[in-house]
C-alpha positions in Angstrom: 0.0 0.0 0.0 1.6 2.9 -1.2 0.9 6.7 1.1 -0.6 9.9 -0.3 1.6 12.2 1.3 -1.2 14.6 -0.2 -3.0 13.5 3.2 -0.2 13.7 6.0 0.5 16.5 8.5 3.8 16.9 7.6 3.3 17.2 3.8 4.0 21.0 2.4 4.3 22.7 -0.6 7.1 24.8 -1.8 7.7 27.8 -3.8 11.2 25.9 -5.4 10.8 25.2 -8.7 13.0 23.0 -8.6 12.0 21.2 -5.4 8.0 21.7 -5.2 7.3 19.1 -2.2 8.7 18.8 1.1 8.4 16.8 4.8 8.1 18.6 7.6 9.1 15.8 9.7 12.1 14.7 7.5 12.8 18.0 7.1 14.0 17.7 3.3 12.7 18.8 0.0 12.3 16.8 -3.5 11.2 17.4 -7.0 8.8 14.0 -6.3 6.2 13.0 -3.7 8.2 12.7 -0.1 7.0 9.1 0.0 8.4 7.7 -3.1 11.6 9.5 -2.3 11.9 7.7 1.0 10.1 3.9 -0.3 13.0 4.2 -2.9 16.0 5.2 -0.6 14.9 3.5 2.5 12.9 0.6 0.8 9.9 0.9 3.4 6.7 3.0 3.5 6.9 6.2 5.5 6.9 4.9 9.2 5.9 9.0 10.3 2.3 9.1 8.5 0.2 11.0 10.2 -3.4 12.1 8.1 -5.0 15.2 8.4 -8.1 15.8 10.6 -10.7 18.1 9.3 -13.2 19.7 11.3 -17.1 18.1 11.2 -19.4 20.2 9.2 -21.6 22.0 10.9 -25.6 22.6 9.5 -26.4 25.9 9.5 -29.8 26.3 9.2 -30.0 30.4 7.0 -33.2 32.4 7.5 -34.0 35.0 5.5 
């Protein structure tokens, strides 16, 4: 099972061209998704996953 970094905590986004992801928790950047820069130098998934947690929605009931 492969992990959407798109969903972790510690994903980011960069303004480097160059380098447009980066860890947080790693604390390095890469021109490729931090988890297939790490399952291809480590040769595990990442072991410091952590998905983000969105707030409920609430129902707002408008009156007009």
């Amino acid at each position: 099972m492969s992990i959407d970094c798109r969903k972790c905590i510690f994903f980011k986004i960069t303004w480097e061209k160059e380098n447009p992801y980066a860890c947080k928790v790693f604390g390095f950047k890469s021109n490729e998704i931090p988890s297939v820069k790490i399952l291809f130098v480590d040769g595990k998934n990442c072991l410091k996953f952590s998905p983000k947690t969105y707030p409920k929605k609430q129902n707002v009931n408008w009156v007009g």
